[in-house]
C-alpha positions, 0 to 999 in steps of 0.5 A: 359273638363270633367266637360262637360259631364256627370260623367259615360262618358268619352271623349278622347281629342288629341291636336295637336301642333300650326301652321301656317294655310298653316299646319294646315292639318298635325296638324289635322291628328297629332291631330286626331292620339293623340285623338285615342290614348288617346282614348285607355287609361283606360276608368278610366283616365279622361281626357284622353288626348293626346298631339302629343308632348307627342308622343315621344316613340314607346309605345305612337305611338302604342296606337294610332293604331286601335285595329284591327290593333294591334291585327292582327299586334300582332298575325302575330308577336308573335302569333305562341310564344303565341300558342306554349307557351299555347299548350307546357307550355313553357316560350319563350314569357317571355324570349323574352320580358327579352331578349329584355329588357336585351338590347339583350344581352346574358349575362343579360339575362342568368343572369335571367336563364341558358345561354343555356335555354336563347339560345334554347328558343330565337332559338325557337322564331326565328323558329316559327317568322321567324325574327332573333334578331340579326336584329335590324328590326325584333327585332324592330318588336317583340318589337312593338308585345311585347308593343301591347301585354302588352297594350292589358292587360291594362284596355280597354276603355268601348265602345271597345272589342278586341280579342287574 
């Protein structure tokens, strides 16, 4: 497809799954969520595409969301950490990324810092979310914010801006 238009263009293809034509309105949506995605990636993949049957994780779901909506998602979310952290100098946004990918548990992550610095700054993201990371829907949440935090770093498509 790319051969299609010219080399300084990019185009972004979702493909949606085979169905009957008494479906074929779900498949659309599906479709049109895949090609915002693959929209999203690096305006250096070419093609970008993206099939829903590759949607199976909650980093793929995310990059099909509108910018405007990760960030105001993001800075609800994590955004009182990425402050903090900018005003005090702190690390809590890393130890929550570590906690969170140590599976939540104390034990991995105090083997990355000392088990009291890890509960201090964990204590410290909880005050200034109002989430808990003992509840699986509030970690759910800052993991999201953590994913959309991490692809807002990725190289934007060409045609996009996006701030925070």
């Amino acid at each position: 497809m790319q051969g299609l238009v010219d080399d300084d263009q990019t185009i972004a293809v979702g493909l949606g799954p085979s169905v009957e034509p008494r479906e074929l309105v779900p498949a659309l949506a599906s479709a049109r969520y895949a090609a915002g995605t693959a929209e999203t990636r690096p305006a250096s993949t070419k093609p970008r595409v993206c099939a829903t049957s590759e949607m199976t994780t909650l980093s793929t779901l995310l990059e099909g969301l509108p910018a405007p909506v990760a960030q105001a998602f993001r800075s609800a979310t994590i955004g009182p950490i990425t402050r903090y952290d900018a005003a005090k100098g702190t690390r809590l946004l890393e130890t929550l990324q570590t906690f969170l990918d140590s599976g939540a548990s104390w034990t991995r992550t105090a083997a990355t810092m000392h088990v009291n610095t890890v509960h201090y700054r964990i204590e410290r993201v909880e005050a200034l979310t109002g989430r808990r990371v003992a509840n699986l829907h509030d970690r759910i949440d800052l993991q999201a914010a953590l994913i959309l935090h991490q692809q807002s770093k990725r190289e934007l498509p060409a045609h996009t801006t996006e701030t925070g």
